[in-house]
Short mmCIF file of the C-alpha atoms (twelve columns), coordinates in Angstrom:
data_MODEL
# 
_entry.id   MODEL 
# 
loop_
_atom_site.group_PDB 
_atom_site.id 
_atom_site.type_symbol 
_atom_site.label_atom_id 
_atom_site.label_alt_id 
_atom_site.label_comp_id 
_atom_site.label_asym_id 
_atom_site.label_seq_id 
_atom_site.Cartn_x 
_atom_site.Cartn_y 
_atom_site.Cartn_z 
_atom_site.pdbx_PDB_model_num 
ATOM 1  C CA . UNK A 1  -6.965  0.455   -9.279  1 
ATOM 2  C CA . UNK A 2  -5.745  0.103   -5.710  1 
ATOM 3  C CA . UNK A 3  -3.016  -2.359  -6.666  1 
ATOM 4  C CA . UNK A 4  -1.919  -0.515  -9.826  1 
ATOM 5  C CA . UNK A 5  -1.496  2.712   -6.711  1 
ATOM 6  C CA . UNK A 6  0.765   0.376   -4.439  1 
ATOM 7  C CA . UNK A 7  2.755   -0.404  -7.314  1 
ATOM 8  C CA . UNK A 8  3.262   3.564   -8.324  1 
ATOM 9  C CA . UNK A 9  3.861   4.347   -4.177  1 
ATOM 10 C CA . UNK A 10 6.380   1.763   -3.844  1 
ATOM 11 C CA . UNK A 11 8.105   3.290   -6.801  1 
ATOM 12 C CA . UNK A 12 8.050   6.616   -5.474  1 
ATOM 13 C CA . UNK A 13 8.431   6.081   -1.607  1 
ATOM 14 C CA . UNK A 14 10.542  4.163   0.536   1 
ATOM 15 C CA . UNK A 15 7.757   2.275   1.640   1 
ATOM 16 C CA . UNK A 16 4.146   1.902   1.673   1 
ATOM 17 C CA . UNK A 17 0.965   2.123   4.615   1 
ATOM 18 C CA . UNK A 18 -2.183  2.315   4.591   1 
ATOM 19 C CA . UNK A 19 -1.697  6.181   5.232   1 
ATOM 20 C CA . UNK A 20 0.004   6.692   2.327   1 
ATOM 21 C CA . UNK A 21 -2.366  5.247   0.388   1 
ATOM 22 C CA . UNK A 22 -5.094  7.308   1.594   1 
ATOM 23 C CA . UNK A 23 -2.646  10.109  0.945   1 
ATOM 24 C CA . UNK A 24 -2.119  8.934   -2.464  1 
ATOM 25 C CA . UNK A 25 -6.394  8.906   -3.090  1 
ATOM 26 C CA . UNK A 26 -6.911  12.123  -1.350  1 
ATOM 27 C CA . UNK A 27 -4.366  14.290  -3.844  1 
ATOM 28 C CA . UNK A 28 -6.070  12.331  -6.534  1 
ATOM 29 C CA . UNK A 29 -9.245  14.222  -5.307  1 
ATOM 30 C CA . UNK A 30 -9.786  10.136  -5.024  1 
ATOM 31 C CA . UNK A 31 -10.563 9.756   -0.936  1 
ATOM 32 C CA . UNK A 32 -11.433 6.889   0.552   1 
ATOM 33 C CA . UNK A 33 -12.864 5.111   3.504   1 
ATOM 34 C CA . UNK A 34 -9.531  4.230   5.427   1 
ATOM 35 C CA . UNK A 35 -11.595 1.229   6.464   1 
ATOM 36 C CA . UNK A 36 -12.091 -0.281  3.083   1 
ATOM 37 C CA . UNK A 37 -8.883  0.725   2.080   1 
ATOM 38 C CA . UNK A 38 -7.564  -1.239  5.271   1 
ATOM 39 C CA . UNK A 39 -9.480  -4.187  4.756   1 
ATOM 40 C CA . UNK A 40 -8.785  -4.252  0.877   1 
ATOM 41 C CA . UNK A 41 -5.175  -4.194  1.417   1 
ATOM 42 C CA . UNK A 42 -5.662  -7.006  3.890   1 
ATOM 43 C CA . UNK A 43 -7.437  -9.141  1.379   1 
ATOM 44 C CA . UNK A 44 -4.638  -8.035  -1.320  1 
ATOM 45 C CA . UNK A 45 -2.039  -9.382  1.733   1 
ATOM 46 C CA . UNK A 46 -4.289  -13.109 1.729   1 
ATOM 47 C CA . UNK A 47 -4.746  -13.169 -1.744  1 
ATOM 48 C CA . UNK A 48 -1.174  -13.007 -2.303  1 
ATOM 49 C CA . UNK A 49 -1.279  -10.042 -4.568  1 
ATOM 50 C CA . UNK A 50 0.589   -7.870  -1.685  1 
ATOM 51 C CA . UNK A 51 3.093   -8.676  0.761   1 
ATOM 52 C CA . UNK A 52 3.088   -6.920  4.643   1 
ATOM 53 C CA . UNK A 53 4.960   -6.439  7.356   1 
ATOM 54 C CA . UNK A 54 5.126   -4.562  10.833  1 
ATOM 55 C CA . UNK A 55 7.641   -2.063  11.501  1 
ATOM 56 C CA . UNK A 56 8.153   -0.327  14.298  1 
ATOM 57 C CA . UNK A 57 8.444   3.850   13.696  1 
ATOM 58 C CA . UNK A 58 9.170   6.117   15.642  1 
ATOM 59 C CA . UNK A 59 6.411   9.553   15.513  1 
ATOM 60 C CA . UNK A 60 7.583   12.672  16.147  1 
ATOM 61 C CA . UNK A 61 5.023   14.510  17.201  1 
ATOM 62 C CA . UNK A 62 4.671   11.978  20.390  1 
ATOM 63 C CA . UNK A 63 8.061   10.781  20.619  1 
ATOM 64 C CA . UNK A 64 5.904   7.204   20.914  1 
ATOM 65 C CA . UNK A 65 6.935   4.417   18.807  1 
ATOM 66 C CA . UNK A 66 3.955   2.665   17.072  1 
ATOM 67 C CA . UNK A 67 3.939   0.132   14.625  1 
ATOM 68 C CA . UNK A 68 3.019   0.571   10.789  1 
ATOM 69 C CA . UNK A 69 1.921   -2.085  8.635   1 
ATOM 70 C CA . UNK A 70 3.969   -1.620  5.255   1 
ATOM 71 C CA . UNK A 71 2.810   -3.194  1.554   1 
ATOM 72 C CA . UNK A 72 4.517   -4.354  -1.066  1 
ATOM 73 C CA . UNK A 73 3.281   -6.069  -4.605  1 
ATOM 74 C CA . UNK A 74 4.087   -9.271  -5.122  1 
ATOM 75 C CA . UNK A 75 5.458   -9.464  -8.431  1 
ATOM 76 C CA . UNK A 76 5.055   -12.909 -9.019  1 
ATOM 77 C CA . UNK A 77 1.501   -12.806 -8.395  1 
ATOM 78 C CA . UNK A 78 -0.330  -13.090 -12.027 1 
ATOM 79 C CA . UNK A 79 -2.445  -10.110 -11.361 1 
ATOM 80 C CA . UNK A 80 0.780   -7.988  -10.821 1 
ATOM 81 C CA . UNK A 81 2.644   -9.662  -13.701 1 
ATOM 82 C CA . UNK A 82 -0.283  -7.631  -15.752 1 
ATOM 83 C CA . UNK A 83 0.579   -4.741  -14.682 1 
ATOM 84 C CA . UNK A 84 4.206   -5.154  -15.193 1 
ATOM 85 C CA . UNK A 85 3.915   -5.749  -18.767 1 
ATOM 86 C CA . UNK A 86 4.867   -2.922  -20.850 1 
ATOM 87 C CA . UNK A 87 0.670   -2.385  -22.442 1 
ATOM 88 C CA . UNK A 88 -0.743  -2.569  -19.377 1 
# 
């Protein structure tokens, strides 16, 4: 389910977190432990289901810049390749 989410997000957004997906689960009346959801990501990032990188952003309310981790599927992966067929 997560994966099939990343997929929709980075369709929608210009990128994806870990916030956003939480976002994402929370208007789905969906929420989530931001832990797990970290830590699944993570294992979607070693499994090679999900690519990552480190930005740095800048955040307004502080004027600090702090980095975000951003996801992307991997659409080579086979488990992706499923969900880019047109019956999945």
């Amino acid at each position: 389910m997560l994966l099939r989410l990343v997929k929709r997000l980075e369709d929608l957004r210009s990128y994806v977190s870990c916030e956003r997906v939480l976002e994402a689960l929370a208007d789905a009346n969906r929420g989530a432990d931001a832990e797990r959801v970290a830590a699944w990501l993570e294992q979607a990032v070693r499994d090679g289901r999900l690519f990552a990188d480190t930005r740095n952003q800048l955040d307004p309310a502080s004027g600090a810049i702090v980095e975000t981790r951003l996801y992307r599927v991997n659409h080579r992966h086979p488990h992706v390749a499923e969900l880019d067929e047109p019956n999945a």
